[in-house]
N, C-alpha and C positions, 0 to 999 in steps of 0.2 A: 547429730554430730556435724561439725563445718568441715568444710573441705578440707581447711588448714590442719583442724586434727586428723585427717586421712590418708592426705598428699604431703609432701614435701613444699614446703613454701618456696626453694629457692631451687630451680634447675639449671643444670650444668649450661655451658655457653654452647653444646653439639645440640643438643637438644632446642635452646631457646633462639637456635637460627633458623627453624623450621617454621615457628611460629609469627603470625601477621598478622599485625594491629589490622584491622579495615575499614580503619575509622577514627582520626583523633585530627586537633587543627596545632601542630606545633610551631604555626606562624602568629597564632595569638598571643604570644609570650616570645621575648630570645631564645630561639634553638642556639645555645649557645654552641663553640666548636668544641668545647671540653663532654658537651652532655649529647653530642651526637657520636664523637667519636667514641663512646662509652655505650652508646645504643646496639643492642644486642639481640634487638630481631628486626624485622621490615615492616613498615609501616607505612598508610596509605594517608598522605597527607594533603588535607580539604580546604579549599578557600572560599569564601563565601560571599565577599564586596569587590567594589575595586579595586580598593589598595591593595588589597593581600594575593589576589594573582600574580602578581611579579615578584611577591614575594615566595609562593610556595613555588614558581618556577625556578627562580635562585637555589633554591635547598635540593629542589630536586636536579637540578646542575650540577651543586657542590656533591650531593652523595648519591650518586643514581643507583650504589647497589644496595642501595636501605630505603630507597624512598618513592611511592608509584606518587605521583602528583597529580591531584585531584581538583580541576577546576570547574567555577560554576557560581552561579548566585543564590545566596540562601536568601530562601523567606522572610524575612526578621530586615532583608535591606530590601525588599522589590521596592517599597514606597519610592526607594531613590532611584528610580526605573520609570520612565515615560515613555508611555505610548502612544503620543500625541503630541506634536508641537504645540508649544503653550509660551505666554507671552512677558509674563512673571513666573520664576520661582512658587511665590503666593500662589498664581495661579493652580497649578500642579500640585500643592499638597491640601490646595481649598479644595478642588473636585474631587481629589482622592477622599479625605477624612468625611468632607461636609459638616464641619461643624456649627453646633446647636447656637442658639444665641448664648447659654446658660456656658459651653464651652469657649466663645472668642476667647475668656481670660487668659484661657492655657493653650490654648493657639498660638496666640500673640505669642507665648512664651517658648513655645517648641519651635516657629519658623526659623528662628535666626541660629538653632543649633542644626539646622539641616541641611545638605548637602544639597547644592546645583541638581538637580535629575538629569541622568546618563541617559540617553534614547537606548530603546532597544536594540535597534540597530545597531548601533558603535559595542556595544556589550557583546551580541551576536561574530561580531567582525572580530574581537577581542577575542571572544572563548574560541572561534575556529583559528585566530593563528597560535592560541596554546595548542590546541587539538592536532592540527598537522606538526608541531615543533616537536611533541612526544609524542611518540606512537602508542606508548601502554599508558598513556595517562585516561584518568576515567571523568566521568561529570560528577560533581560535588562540589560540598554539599547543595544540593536543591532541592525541593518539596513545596509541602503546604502548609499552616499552622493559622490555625482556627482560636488558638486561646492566647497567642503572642499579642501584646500592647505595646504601645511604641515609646518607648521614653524620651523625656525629655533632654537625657543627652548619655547614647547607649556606649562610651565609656568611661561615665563616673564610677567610682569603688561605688558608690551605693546609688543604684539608678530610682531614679524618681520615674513611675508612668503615668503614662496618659489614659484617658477612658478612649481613645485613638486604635484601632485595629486595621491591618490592612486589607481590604475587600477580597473576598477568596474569588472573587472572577479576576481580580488586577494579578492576584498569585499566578493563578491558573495558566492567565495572558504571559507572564514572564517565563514559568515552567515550561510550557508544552513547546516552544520552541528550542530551547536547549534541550529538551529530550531527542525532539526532532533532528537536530545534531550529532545527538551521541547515537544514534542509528544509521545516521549519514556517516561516522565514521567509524560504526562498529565498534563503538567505547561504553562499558561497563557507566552503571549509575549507582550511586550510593542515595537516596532519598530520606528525608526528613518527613515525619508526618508526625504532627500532635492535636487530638481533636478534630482530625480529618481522617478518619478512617473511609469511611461512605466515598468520599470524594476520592480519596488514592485509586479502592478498588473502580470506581468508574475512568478513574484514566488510566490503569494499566487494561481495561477492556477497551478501552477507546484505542489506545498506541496498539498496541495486536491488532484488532481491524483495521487501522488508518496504516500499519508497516508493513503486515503480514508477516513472510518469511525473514523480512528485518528486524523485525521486532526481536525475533527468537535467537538472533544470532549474537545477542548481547543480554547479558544479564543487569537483575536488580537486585540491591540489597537494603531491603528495609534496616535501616541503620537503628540502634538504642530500641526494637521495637517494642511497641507496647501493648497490642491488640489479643484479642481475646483467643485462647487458643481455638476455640470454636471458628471465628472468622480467619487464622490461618491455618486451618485446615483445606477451608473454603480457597483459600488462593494456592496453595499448594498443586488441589485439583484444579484448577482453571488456568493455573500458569508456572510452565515448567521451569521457566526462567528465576523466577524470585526466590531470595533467599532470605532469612536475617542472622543479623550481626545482635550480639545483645553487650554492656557493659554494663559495671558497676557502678559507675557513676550515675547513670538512669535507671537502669533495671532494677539497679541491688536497691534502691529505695524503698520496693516493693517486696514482698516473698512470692506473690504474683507470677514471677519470670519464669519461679521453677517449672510452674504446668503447665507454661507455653515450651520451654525446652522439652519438656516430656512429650507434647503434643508434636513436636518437631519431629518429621524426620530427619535420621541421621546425617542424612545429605543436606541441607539445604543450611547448618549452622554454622557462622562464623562467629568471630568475635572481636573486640573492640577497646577500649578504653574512651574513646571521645573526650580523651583528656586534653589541654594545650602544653603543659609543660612535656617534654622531651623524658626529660629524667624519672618520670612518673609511668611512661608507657607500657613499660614491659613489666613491671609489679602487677598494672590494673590489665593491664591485658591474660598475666597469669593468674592472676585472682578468677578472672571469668574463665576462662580456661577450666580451674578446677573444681569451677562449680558444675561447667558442663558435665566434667567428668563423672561427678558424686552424679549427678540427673541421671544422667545415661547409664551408669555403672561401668564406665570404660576404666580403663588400667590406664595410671600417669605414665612416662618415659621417665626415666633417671639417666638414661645413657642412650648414647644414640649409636644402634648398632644397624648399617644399611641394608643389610637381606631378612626381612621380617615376612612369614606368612602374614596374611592378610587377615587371616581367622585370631591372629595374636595382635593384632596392633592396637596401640592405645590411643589417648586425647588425640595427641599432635603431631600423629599420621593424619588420624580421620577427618581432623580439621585441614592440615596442608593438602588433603586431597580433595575436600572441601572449596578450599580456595583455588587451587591449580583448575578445578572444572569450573569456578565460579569467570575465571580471570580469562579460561581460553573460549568461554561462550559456545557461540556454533551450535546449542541446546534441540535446531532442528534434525540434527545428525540424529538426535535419538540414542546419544551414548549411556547407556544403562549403566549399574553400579556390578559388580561380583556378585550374585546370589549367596555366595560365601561367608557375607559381609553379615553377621547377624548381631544384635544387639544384646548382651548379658547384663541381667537385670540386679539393679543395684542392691 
């Protein structure tokens, strides 16, 4: 049975102000003002290049009480990221790709859709005056991505790719300093990982040893995850700090997700839409929402009534309480959950 035959597809506006997207990019499309002023929960919104940091700083200006703004370089652009003075353009994406002789053709073709490369530094200088300009904003989206190809021009409606991937040491090299950052200012990380599982868990064991007690006073959330519930179990135990977010638009692909949510503890689940349109947030956000619910066996809200035993609360308490430990960090405090708090089986 789906969720939709079990829950209520549409909850009231007391209820669905509890609830927080943790994850969607509504500067990839027009947030327009009709479709933000209509947005009806809070929403953690991610940038991922250059252009689009000034843009998810603008929104989170225009609506600061709907919107944590999330900045950061994703995977999918480090290419356009140098760490090295270089003396042509050509030059910087020749060292990066190296391509075959059998490739020049498409070389040729892909250079002149590519952006100048940004030093890392100037990026660095950039994401710390977002970082001190908002104090709750987090880093995002950033990660790794082992199966991403580089297209020939990443926004056509229908992208053509290359046999082009960008080297997981060049990711790695752009990552680990913007984490470095978000430790340095005690800001929350949303991370992207696809086909880098191995790799993620060595750099959240790497950042704990290299931060220590830094480390722990900021949380992670594996954003869309997709790993094995067996191997988040394994992170679970090794690191108090990390959490995942799951959507429909990644997860729901799969039926997969359900026995990672099962395998989840109760604490450590958020949720997501990782969608760009505005007007789409809160449907996909509530979609995932009630599948959690059906996983878990929790009770939906229909009304939001503010003194609720804890042994009684549903979805989107458990989630808002979710986020509210996820959001204040500080995880070396050792803030334990209610022993109260038990899970009723679907």
């Amino acid at each position: 049975m789906t969720a939709e035959r079990l829950f209520p597809p549409q909850p009231s506006l007391d209820v669905l102000r509890h609830v927080v997207d943790v994850h969607c990019h509504p500067t990839d499309s027009v947030a327009t003002t009709e479709a933000m002023d209509n947005l009806s929960i809070t929403i953690c919104a991610m940038s991922s290049r250059q252009a689009d940091q000034l843009l998810v700083r603008d929104l989170a200006k225009a609506y600061p009480e709907k919107v944590f703004p999330c900045f950061g370089y994703h995977p999918w652009f480090s290419h356009w990221i140098s760490l090295k003075s270089y003396s042509s353009r050509e030059e910087h994406y020749r060292r990066l790709f190296s391509p075959s002789h059998a490739q020049q053709e498409i070389f040729g073709r892909l250079l002149p859709q590519l952006p100048d490369p940004v030093s890392l530094a100037d990026v660095l200088v950039d994401l710390r005056q977002n970082l001190s300009a908002f104090p709750h904003a987090m880093l995002g989206e950033v990660g790794l991505d082992r199966a991403a190809r580089v297209p020939i021009d990443y926004f056509a409606s229908l992208r053509e790719l290359t046999p082009f991937s960008i080297p997981l040491e060049h990711q790695l090299a752009i990552l680990e300093p913007q984490i470095d950052l978000a430790v340095e200012f005690g800001r929350n990380v949303s991370i992207h990982s696809v086909k880098s599982h191995q790799a993620i868990l060595d750099l959240l064991d790497r950042m704990h040893k290299k931060h220590g007690p830094g480390w722990l006073r900021i949380s992670i959330d594996l954003h869309s995850c997709g790993i094995s519930p067996e191997t988040w179990r394994a992170i679970e135990k090794r690191h108090v700090n990390v959490y995942m977010s799951l959507s429909t638009a990644i997860n729901g692909r799969s039926p997969s997700h359900r026995s990672l949510i099962a395998a989840c503890s109760p604490h450590r689940i958020l949720v997501e839409s990782d969608c760009h349109l505005v007007d789409q947030c809160t449907k996909r956000t509530w979609d995932m929402v009630l599948i959690v619910a059906e996983v878990k066996g929790w009770s939906v809200e229909t009304m939001w009534t503010e003194v609720v035993s804890e042994e009684d609360w549903g979805v989107v308490r458990r989630l808002e309480k979710n986020w509210k430990e996820f959001h204040d960090g500080n995880h070396s405090t050792g803030r334990l959950r209610s022993k109260k708090v038990v899970e009723k089986s679907p």
